[in-house]
C-alpha positions in Angstrom: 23.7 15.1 -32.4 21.9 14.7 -29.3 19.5 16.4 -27.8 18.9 16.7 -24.1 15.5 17.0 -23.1 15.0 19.2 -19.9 13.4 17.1 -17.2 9.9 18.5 -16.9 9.6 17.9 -20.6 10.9 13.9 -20.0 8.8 13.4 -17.1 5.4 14.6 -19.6 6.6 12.2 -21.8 7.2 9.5 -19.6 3.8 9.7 -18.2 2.0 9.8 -22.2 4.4 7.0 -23.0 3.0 4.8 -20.3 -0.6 5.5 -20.5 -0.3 5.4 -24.5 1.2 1.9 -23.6 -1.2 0.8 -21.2 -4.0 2.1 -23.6 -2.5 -0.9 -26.0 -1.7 -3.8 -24.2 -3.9 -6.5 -24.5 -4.0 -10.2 -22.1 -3.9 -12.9 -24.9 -7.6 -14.0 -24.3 -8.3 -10.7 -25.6 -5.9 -10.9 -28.3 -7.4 -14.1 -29.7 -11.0 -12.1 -29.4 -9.9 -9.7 -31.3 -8.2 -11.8 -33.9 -4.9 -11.6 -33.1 -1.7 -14.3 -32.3 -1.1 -14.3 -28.7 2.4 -14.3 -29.5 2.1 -10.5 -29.8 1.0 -10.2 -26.6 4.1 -12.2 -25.5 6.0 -9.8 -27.4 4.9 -6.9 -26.4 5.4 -8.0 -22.9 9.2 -8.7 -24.0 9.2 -4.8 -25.2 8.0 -3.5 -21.8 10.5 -5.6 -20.0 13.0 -4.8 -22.1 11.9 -0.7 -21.2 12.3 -1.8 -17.2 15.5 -3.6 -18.2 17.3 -0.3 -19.6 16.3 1.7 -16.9 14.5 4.1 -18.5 12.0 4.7 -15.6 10.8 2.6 -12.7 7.5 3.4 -13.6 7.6 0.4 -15.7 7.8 -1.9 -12.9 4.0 -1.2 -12.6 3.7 -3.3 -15.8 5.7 -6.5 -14.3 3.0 -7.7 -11.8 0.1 -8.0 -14.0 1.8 -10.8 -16.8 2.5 -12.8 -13.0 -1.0 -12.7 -12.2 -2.5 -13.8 -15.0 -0.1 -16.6 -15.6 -0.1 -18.4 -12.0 -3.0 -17.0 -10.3 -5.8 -16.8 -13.1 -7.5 -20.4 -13.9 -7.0 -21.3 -17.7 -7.9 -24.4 -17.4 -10.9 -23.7 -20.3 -8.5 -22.3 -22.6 -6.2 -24.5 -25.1 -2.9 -24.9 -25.1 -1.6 -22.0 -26.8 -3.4 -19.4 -24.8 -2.2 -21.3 -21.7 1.6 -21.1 -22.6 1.0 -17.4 -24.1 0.4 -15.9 -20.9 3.2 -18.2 -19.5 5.3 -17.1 -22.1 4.6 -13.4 -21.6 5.9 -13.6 -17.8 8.7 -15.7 -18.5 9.8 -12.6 -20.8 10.3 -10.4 -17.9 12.5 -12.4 -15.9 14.4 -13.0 -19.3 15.1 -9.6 -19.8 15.0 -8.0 -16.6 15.3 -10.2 -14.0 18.3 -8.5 -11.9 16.2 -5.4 -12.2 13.1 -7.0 -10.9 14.9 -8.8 -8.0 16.3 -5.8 -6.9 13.1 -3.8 -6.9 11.4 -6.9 -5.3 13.8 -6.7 -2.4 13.6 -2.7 -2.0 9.9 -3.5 -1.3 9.3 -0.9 -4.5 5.4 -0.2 -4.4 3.9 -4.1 -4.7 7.2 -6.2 -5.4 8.1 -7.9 -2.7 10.8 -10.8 -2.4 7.8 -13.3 -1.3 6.1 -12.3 -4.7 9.5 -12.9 -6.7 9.7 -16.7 -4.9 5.9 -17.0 -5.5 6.7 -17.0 -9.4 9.5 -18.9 -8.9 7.0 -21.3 -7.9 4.5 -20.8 -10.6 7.2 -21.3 -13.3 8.2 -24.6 -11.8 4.6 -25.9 -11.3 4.1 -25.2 -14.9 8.0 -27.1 -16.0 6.1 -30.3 -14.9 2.6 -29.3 -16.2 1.6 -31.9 -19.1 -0.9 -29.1 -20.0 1.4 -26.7 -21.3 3.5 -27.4 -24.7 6.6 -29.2 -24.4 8.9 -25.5 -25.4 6.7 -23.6 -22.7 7.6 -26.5 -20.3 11.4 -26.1 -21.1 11.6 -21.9 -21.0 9.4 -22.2 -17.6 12.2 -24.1 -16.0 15.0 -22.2 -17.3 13.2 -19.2 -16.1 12.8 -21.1 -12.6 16.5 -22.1 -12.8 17.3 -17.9 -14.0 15.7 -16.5 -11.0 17.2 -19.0 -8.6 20.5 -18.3 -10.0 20.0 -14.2 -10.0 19.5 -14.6 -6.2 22.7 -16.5 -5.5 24.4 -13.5 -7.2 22.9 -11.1 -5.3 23.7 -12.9 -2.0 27.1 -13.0 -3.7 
């Protein structure tokens, strides 16, 4: 049986089931400090996507920026290989699951998305298909992911 949950009630629980989840998430440089396989991070990044991707609430579109940021814009360079492809890896798993939702909020201009900021990490995850720095697997998914997003915008233009 199913039980319908009155919208005041959804909206509370909306709002502790972001925070709780925002409370918990953890860049992979932080992950490794604290003892933990960055691929976790990667896959937790794949659970919040995957939230976006069902349209539970756009709220979670708040969550898609920050992966961006600290894959293209942040300077690993220090860091070995499998930190550098984690956060790489942790982007590419929100155009992978919810890249038609993220284009479309990119091109409604929702809160920071914007389409410049979608072609931006289009960029990023071609820069790092041809990056010798980054593992040969993290090389293939960037451009797939680069390829994915190219793709979802000939759709939408139709």
């Amino acid at each position: 049986m199913l039980v319908q949950i009155g919208v005041p009630k959804r909206d509370a629980f909306l709002q502790h089931f972001i925070e709780d989840l925002s409370d918990r998430r953890v860049e992979p440089l932080g992950a490794v400090q604290d003892d933990v396989d960055p691929i976790e991070f990667v896959n937790f990044e794949a659970f919040l996507a995957r939230l976006l991707a069902v349209d539970i609430s756009t709220d979670f579109m708040g969550f898609a920026e920050e992966p961006m940021i600290w894959a293209f814009k942040d300077d690993h360079s220090g860091q070995d290989q499998r930190l550098r492809d984690a956060y790489v890896l942790a982007a590419a798993q929100w155009i992978l699951t919810s890249a038609s939702a993220l284009l479309a909020l990119c091109q409604e201009g929702k809160r920071y998305l914007t389409v410049a900021k979608w072609m931006e990490w289009q960029e990023g995850f071609r820069k790092v298909a041809d990056d010798e720095q980054h593992s040969q697997e993290c090389r293939k998914i960037a451009g797939q992911v680069a390829d994915m997003m190219a793709l979802e915008e000939k759709v939408v233009k139709g």
